[in-house]
Predicted model as a PDB file, atoms N, CA, C, CB and O in Angstrom, pLDDT in the B-factor column:
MODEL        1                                                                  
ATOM      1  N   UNK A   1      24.372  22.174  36.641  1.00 48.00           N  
ATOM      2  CA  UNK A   1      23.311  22.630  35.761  1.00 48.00           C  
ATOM      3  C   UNK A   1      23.510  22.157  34.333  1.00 48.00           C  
ATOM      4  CB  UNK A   1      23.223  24.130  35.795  1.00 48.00           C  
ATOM      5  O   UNK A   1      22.585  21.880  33.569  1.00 48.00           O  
ATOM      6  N   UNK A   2      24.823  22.091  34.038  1.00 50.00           N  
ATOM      7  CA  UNK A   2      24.988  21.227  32.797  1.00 50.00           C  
ATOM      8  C   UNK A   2      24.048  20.421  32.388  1.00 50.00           C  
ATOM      9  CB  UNK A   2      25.967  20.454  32.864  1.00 50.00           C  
ATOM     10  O   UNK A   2      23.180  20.506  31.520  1.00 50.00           O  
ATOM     11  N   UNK A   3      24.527  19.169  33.580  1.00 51.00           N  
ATOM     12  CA  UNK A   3      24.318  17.903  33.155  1.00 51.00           C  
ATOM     13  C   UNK A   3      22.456  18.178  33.260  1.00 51.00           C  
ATOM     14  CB  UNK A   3      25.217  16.561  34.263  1.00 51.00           C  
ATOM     15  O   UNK A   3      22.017  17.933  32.136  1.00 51.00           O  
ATOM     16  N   UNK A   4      21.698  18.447  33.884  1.00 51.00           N  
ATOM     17  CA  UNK A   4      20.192  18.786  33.722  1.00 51.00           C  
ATOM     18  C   UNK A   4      19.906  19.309  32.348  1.00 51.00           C  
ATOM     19  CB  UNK A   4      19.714  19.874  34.776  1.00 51.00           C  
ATOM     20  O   UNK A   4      18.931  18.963  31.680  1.00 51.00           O  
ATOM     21  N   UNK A   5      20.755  20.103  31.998  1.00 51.00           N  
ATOM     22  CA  UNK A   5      20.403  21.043  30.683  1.00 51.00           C  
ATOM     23  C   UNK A   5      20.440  20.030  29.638  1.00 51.00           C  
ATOM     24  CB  UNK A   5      21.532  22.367  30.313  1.00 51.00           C  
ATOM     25  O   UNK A   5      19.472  19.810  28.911  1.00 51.00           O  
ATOM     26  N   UNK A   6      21.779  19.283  29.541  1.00 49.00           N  
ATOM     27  CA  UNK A   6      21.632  18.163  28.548  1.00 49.00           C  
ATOM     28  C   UNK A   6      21.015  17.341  28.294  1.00 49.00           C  
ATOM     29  CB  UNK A   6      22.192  17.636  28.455  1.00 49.00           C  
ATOM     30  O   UNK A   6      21.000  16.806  27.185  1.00 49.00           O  
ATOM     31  N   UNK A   7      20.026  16.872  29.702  1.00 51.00           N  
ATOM     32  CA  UNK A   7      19.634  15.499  29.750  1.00 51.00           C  
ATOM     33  C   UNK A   7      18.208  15.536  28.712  1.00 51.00           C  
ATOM     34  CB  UNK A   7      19.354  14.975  31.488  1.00 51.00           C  
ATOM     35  O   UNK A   7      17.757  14.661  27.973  1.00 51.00           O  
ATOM     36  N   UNK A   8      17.707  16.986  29.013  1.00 49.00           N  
ATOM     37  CA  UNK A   8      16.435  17.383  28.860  1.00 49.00           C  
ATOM     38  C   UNK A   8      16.525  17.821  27.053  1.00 49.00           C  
ATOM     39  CB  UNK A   8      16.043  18.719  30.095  1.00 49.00           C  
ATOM     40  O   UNK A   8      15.630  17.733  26.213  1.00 49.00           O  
ATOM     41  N   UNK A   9      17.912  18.287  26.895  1.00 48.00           N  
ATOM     42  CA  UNK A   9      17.618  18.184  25.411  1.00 48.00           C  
ATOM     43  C   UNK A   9      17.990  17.321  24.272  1.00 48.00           C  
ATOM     44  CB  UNK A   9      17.927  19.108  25.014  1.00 48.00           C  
ATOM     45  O   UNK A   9      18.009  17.541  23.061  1.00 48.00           O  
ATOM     46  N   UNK A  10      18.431  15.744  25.347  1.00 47.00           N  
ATOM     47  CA  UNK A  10      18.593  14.721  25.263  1.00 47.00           C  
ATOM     48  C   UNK A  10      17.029  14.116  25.551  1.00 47.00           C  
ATOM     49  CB  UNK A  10      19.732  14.418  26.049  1.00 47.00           C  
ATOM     50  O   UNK A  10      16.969  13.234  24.695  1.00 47.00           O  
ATOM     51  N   UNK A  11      16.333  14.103  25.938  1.00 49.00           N  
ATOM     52  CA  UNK A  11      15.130  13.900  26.045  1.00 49.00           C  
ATOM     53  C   UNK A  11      13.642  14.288  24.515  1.00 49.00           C  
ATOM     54  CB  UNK A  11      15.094  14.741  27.382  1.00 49.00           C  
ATOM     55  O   UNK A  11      12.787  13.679  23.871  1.00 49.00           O  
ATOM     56  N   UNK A  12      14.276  15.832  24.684  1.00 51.00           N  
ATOM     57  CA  UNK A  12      13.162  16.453  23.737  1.00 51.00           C  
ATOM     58  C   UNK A  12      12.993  15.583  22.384  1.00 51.00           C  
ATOM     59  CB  UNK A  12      13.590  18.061  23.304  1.00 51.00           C  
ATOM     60  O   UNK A  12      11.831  15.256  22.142  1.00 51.00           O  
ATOM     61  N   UNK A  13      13.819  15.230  21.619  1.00 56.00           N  
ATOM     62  CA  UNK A  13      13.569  14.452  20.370  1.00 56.00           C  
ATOM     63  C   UNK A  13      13.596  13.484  20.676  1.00 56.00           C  
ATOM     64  CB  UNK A  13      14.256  14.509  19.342  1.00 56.00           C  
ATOM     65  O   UNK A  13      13.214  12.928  19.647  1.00 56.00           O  
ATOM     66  N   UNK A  14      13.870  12.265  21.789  1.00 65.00           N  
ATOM     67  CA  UNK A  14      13.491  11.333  21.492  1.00 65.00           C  
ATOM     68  C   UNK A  14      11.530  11.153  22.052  1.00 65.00           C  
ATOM     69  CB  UNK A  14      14.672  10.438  22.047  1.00 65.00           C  
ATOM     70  O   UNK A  14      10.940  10.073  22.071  1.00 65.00           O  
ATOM     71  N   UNK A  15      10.972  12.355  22.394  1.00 74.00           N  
ATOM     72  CA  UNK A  15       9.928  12.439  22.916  1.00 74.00           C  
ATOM     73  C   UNK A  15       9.060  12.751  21.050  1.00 74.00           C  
ATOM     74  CB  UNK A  15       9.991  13.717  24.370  1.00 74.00           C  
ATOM     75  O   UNK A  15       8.015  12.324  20.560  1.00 74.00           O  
ATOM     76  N   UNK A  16      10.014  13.559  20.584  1.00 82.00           N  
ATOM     77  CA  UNK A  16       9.296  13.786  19.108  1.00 82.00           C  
ATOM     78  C   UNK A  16       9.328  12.842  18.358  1.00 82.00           C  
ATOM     79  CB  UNK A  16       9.783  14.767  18.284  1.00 82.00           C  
ATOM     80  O   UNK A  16       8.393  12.557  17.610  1.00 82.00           O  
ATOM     81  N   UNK A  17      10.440  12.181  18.437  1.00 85.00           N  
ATOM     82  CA  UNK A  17      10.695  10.742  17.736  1.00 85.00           C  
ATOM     83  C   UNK A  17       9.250   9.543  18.062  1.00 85.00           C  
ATOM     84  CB  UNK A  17      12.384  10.033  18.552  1.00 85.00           C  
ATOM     85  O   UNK A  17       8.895   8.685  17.252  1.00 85.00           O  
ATOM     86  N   UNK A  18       8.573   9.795  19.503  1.00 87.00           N  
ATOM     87  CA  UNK A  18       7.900   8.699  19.713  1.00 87.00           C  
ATOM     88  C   UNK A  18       6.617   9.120  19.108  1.00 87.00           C  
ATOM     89  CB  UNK A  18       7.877   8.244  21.144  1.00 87.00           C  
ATOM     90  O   UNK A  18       5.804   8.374  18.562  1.00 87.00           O  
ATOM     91  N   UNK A  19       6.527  10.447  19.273  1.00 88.00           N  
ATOM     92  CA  UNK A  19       5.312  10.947  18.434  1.00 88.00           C  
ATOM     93  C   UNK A  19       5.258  10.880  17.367  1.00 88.00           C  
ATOM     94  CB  UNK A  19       4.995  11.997  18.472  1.00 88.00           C  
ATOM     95  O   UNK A  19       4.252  10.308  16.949  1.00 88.00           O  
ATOM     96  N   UNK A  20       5.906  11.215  16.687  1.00 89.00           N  
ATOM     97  CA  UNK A  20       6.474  10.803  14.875  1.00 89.00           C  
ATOM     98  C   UNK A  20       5.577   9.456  15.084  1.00 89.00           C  
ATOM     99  CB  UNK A  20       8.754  10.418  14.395  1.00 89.00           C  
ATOM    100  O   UNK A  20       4.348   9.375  15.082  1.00 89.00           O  
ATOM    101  N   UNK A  21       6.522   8.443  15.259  1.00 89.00           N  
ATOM    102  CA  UNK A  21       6.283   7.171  15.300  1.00 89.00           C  
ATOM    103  C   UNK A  21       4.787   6.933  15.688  1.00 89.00           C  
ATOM    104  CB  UNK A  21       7.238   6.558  16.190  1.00 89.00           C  
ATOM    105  O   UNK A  21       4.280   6.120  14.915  1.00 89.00           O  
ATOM    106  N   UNK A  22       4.003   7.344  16.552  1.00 87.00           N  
ATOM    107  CA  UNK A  22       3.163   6.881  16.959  1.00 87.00           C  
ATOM    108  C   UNK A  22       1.440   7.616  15.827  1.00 87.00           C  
ATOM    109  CB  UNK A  22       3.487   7.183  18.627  1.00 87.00           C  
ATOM    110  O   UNK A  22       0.265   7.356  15.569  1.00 87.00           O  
ATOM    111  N   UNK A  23       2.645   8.704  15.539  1.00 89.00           N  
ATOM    112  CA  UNK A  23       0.896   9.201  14.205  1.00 89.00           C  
ATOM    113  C   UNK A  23       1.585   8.404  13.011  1.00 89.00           C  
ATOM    114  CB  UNK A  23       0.494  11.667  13.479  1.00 89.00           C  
ATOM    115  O   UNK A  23       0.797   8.195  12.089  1.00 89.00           O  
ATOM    116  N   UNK A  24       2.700   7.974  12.838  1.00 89.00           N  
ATOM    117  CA  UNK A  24       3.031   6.899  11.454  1.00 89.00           C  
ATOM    118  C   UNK A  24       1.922   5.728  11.751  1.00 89.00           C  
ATOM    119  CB  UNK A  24       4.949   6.085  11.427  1.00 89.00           C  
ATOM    120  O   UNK A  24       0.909   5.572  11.071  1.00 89.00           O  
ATOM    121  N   UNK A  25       2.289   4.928  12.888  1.00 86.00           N  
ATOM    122  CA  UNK A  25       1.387   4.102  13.098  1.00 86.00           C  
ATOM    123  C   UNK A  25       0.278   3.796  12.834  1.00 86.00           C  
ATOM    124  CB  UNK A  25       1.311   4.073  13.732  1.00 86.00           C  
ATOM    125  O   UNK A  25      -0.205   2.737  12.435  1.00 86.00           O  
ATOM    126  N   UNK A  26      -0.395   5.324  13.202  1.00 86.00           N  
ATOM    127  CA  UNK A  26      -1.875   5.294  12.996  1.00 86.00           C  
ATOM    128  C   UNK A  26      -2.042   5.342  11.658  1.00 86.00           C  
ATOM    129  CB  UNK A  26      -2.655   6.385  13.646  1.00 86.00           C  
ATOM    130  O   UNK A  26      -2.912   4.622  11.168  1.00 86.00           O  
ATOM    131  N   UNK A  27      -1.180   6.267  10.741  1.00 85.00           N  
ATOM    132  CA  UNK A  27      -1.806   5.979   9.698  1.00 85.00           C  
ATOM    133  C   UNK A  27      -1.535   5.250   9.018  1.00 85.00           C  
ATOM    134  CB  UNK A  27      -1.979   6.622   9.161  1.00 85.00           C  
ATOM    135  O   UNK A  27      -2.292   4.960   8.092  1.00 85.00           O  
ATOM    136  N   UNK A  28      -0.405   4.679   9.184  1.00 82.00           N  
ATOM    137  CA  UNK A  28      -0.370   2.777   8.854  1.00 82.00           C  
ATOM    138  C   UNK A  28      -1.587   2.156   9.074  1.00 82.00           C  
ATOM    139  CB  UNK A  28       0.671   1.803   9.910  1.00 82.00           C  
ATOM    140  O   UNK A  28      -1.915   1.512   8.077  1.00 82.00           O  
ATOM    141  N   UNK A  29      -2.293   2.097   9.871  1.00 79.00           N  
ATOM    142  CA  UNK A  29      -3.097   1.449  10.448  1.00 79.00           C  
ATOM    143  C   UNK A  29      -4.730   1.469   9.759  1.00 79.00           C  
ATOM    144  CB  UNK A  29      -2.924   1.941  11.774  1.00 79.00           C  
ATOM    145  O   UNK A  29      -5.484   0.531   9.500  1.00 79.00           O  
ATOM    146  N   UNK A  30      -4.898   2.927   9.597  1.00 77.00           N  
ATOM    147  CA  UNK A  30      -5.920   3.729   9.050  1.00 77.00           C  
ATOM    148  C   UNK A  30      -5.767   2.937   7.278  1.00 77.00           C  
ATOM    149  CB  UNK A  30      -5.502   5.718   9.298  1.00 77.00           C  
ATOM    150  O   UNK A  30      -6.648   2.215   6.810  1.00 77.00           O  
ATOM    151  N   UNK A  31      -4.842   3.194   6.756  1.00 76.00           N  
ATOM    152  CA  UNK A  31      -4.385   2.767   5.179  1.00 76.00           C  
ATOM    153  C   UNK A  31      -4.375   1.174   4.827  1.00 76.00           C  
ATOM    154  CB  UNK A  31      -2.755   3.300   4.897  1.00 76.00           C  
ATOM    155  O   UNK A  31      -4.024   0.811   3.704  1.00 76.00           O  
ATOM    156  N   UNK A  32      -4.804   0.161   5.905  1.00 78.00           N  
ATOM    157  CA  UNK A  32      -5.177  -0.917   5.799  1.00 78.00           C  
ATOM    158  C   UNK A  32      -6.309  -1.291   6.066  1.00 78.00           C  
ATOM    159  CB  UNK A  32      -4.586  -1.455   6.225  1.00 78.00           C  
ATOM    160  O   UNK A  32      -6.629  -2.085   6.950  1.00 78.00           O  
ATOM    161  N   UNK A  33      -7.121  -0.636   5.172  1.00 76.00           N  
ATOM    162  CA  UNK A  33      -9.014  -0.821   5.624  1.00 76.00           C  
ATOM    163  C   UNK A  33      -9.618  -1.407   4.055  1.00 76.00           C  
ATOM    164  CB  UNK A  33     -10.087   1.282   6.149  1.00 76.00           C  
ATOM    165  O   UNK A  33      -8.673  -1.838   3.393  1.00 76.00           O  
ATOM    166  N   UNK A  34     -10.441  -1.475   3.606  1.00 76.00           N  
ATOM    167  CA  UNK A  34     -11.269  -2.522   2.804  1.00 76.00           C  
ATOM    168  C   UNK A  34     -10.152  -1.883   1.356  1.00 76.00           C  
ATOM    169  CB  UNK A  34     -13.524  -2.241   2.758  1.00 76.00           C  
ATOM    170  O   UNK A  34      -9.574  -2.640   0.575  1.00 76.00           O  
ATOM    171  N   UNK A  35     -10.108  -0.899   1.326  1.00 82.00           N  
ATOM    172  CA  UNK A  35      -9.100  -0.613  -0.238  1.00 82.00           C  
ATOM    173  C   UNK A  35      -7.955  -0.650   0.148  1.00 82.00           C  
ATOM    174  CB  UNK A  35      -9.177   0.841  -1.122  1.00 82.00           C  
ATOM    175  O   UNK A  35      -7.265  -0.011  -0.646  1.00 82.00           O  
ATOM    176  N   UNK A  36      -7.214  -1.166   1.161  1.00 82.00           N  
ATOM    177  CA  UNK A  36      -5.901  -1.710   1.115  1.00 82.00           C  
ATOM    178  C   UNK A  36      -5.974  -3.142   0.528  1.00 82.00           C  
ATOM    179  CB  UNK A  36      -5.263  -1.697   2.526  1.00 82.00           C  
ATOM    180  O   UNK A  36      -5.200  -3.763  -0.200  1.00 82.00           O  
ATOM    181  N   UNK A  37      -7.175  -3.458   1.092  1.00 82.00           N  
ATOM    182  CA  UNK A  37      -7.617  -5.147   0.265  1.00 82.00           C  
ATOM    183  C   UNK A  37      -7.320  -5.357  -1.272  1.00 82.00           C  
ATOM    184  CB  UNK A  37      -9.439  -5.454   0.280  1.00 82.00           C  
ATOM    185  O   UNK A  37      -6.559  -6.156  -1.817  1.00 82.00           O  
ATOM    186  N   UNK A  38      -8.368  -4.143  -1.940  1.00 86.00           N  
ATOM    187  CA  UNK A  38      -8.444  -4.287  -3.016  1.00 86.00           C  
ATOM    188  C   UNK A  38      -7.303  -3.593  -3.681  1.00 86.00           C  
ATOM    189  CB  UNK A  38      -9.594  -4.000  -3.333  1.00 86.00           C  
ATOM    190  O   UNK A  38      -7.482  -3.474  -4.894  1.00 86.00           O  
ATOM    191  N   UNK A  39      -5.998  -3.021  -3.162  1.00 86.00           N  
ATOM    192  CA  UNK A  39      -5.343  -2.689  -3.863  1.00 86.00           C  
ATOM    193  C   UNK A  39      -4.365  -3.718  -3.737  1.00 86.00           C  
ATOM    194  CB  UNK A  39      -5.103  -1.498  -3.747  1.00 86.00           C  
ATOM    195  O   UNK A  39      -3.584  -3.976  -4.653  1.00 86.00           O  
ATOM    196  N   UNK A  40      -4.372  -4.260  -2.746  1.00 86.00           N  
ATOM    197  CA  UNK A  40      -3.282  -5.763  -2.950  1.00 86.00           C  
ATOM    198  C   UNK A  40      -3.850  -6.620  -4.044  1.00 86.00           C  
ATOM    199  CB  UNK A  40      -3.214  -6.917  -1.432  1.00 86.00           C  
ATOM    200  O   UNK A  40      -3.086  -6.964  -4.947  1.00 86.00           O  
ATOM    201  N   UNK A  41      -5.021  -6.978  -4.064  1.00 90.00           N  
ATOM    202  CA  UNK A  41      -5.559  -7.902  -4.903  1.00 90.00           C  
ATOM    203  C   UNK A  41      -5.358  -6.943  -6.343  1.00 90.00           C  
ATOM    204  CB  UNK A  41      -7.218  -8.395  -4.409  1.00 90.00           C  
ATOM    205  O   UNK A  41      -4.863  -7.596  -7.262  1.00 90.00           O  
ATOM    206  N   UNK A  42      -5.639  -5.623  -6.646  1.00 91.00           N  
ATOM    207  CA  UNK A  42      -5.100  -5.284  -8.057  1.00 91.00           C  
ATOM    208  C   UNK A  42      -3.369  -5.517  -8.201  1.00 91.00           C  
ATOM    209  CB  UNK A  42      -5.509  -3.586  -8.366  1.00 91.00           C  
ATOM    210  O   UNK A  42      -2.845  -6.077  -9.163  1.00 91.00           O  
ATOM    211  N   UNK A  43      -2.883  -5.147  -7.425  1.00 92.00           N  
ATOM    212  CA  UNK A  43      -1.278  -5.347  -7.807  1.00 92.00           C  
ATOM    213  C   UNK A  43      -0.981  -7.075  -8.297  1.00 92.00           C  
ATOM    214  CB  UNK A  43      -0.200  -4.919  -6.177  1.00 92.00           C  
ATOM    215  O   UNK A  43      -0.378  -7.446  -9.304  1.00 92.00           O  
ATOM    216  N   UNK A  44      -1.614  -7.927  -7.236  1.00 93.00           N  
ATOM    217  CA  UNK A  44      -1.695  -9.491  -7.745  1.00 93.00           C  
ATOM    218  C   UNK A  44      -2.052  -9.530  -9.236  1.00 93.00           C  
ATOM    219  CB  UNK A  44      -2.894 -10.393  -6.905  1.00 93.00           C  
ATOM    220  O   UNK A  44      -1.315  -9.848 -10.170  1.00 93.00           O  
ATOM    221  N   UNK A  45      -3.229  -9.174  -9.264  1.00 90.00           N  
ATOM    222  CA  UNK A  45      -3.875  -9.293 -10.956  1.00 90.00           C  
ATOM    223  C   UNK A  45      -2.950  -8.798 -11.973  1.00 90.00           C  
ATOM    224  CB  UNK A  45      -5.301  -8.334 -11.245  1.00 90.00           C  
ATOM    225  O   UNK A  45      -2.565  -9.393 -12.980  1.00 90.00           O  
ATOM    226  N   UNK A  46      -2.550  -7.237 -11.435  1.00 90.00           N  
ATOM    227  CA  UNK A  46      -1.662  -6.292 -12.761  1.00 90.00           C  
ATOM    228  C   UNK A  46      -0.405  -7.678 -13.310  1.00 90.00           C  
ATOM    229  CB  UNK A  46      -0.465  -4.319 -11.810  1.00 90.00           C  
ATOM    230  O   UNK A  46      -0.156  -8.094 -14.442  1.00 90.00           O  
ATOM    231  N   UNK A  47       0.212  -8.118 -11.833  1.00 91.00           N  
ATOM    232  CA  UNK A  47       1.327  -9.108 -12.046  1.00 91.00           C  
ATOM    233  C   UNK A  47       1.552  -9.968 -12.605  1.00 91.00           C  
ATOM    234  CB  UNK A  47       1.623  -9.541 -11.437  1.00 91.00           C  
ATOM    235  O   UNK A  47       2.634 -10.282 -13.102  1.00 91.00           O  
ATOM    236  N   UNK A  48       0.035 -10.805 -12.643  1.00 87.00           N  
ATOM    237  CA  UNK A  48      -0.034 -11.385 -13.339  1.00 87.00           C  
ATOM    238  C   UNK A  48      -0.401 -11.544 -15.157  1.00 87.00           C  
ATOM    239  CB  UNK A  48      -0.425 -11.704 -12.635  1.00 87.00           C  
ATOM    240  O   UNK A  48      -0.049 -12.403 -15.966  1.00 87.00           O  
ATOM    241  N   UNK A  49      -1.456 -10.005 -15.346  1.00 83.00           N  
ATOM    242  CA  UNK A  49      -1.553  -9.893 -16.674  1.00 83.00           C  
ATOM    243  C   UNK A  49      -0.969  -9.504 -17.206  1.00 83.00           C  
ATOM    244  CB  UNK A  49      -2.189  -9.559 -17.080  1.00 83.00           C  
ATOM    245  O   UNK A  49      -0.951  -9.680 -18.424  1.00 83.00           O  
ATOM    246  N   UNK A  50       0.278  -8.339 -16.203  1.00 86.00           N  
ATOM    247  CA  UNK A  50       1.071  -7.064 -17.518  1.00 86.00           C  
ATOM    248  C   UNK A  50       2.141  -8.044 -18.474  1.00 86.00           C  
ATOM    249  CB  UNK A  50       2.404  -5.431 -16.499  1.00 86.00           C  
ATOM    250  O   UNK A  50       2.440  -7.964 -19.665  1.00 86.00           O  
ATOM    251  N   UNK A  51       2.593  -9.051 -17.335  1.00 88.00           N  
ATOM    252  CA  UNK A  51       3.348  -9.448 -18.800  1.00 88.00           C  
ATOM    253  C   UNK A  51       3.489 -10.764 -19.878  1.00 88.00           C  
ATOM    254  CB  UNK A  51       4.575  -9.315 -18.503  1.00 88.00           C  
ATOM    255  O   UNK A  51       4.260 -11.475 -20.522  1.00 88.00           O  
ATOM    256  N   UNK A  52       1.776 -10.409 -19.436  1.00 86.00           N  
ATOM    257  CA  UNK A  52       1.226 -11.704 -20.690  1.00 86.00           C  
ATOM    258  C   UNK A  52       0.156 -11.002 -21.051  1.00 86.00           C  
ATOM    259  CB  UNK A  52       0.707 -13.485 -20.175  1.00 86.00           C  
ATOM    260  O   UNK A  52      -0.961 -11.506 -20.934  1.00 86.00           O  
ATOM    261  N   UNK A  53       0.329  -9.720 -21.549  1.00 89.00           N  
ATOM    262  CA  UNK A  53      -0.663  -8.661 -22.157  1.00 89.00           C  
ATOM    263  C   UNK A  53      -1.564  -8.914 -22.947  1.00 89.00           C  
ATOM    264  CB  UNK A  53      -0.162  -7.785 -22.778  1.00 89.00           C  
ATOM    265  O   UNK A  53      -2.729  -8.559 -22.772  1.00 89.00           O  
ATOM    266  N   UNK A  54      -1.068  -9.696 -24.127  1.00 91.00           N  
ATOM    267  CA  UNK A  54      -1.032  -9.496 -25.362  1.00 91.00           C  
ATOM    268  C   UNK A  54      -2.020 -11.440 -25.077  1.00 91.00           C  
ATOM    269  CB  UNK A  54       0.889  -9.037 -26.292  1.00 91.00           C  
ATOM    270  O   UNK A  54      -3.197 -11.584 -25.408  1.00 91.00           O  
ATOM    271  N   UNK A  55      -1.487 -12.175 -24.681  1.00 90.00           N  
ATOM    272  CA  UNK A  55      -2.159 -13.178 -24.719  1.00 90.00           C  
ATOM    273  C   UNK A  55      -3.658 -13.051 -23.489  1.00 90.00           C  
ATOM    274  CB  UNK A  55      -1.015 -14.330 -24.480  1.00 90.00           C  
ATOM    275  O   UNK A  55      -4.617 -13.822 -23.504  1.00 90.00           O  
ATOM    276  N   UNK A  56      -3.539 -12.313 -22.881  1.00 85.00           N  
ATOM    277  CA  UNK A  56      -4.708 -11.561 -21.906  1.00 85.00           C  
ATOM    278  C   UNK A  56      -5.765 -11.293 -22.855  1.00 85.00           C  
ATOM    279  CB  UNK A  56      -4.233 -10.031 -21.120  1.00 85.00           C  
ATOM    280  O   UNK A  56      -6.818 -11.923 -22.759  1.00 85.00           O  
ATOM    281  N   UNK A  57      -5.599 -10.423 -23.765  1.00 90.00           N  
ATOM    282  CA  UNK A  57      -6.783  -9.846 -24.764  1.00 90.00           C  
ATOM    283  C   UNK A  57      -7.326 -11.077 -25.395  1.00 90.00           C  
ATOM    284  CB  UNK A  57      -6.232  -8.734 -26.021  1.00 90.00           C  
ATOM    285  O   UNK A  57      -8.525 -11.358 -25.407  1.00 90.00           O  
ATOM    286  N   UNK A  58      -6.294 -11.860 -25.967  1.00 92.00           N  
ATOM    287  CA  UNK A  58      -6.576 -13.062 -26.574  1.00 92.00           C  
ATOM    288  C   UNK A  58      -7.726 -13.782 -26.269  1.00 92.00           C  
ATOM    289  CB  UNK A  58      -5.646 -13.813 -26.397  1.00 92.00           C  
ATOM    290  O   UNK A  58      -8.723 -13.950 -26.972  1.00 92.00           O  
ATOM    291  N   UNK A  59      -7.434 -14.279 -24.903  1.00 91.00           N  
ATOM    292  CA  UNK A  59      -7.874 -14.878 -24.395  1.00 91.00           C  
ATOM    293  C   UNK A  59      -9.277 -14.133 -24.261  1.00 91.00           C  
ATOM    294  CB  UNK A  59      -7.098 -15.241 -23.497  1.00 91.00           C  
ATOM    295  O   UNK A  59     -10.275 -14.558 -24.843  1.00 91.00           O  
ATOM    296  N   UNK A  60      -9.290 -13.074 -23.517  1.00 89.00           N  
ATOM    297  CA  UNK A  60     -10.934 -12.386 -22.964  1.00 89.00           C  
ATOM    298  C   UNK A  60     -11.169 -12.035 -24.408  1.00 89.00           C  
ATOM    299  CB  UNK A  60     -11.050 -10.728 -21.627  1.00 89.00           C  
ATOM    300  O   UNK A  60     -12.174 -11.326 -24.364  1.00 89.00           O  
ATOM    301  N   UNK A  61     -10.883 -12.115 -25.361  1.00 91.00           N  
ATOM    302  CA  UNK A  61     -11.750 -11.854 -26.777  1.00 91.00           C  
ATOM    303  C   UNK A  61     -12.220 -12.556 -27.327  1.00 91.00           C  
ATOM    304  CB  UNK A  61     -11.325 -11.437 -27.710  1.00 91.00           C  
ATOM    305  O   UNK A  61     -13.309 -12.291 -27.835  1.00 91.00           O  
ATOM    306  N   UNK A  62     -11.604 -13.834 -27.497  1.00 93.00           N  
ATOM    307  CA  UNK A  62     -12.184 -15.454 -27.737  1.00 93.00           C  
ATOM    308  C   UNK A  62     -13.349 -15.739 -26.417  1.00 93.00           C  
ATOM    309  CB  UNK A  62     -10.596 -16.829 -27.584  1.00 93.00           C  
ATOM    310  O   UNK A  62     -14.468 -16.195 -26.653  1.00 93.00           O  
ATOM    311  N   UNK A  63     -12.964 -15.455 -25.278  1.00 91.00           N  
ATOM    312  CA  UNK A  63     -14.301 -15.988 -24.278  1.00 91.00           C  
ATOM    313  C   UNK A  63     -15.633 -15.346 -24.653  1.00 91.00           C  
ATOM    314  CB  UNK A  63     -14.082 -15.568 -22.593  1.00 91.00           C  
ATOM    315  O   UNK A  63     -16.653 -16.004 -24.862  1.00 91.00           O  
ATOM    316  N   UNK A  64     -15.560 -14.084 -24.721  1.00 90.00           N  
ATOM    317  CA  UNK A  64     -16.451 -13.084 -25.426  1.00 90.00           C  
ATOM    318  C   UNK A  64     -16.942 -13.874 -26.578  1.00 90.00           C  
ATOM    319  CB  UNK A  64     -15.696 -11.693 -25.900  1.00 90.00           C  
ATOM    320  O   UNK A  64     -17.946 -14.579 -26.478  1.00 90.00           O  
ATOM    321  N   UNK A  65     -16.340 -13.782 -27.538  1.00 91.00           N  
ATOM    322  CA  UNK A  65     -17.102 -14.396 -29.279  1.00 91.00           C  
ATOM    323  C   UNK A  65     -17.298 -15.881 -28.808  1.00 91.00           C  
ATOM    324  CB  UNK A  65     -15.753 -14.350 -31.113  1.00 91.00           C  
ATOM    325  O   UNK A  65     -17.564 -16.634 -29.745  1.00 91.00           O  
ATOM    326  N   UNK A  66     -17.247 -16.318 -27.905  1.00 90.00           N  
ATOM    327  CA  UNK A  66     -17.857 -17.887 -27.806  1.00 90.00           C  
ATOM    328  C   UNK A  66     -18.414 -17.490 -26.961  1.00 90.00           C  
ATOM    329  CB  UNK A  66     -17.107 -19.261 -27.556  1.00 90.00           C  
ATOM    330  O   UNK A  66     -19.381 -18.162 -27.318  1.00 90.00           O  
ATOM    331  N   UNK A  67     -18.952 -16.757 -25.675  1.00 85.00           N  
ATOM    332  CA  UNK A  67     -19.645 -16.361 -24.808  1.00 85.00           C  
ATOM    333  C   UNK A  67     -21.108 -15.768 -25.264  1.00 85.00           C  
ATOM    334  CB  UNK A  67     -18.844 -15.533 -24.168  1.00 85.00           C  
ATOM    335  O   UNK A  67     -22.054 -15.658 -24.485  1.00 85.00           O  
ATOM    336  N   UNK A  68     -21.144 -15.365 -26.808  1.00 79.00           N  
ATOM    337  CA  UNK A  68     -22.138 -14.551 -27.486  1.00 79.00           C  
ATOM    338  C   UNK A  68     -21.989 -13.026 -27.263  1.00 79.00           C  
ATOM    339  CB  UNK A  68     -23.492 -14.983 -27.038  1.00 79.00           C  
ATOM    340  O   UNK A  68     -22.873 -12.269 -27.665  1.00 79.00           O  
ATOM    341  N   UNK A  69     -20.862 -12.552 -26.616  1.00 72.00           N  
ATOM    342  CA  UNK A  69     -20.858 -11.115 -26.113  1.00 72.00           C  
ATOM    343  C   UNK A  69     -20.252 -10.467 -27.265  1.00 72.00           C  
ATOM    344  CB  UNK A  69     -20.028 -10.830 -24.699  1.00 72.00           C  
ATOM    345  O   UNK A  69     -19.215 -10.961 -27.706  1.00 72.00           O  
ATOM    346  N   UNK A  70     -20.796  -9.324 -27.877  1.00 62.00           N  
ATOM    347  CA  UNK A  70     -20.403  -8.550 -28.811  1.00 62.00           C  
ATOM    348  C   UNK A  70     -19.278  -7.484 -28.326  1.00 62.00           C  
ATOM    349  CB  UNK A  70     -21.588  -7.963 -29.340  1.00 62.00           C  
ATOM    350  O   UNK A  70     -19.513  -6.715 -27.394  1.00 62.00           O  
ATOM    351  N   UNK A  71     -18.226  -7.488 -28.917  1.00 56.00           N  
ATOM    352  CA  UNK A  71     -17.042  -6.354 -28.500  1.00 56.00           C  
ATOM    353  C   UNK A  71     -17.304  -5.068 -28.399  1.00 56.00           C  
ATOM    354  CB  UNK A  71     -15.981  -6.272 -29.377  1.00 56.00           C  
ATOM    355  O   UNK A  71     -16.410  -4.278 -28.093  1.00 56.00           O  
TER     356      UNK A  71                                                      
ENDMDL                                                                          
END                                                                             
């Protein structure tokens, strides 16, 4: 009777373990829909402007005053 008793509570968590795993999944899955898009594409952009900040403004403030767009 041991060895039955053990097997089964040798069993129970790896049965919770697959469930765990299997609602992670989903919402892995769920969290890659049209604003997983756009939040990759903001992290790209942030990367590229945060640390050329200062020449960022520069730049979109000059396109503006030669663009005719008032600040």
């Amino acid at each position: 009777m041991t060895t039955t008793t053990s097997r089964y509570l040798l069993a129970a968590p790896a049965s919770s373990e697959c469930s765990d795993l299997g609602r992670h999944l989903l919402q892995c899955r769920a969290a890659q829909g049209r604003m997983f898009a756009a939040s990759i594409w903001a992290e790209r952009a942030h990367s590229l402007v945060a640390p050329r900040f200062v020449t960022s403004v520069a730049v979109v403030a000059t396109m503006m005053l030669v663009g005719g767009w008032s600040i």
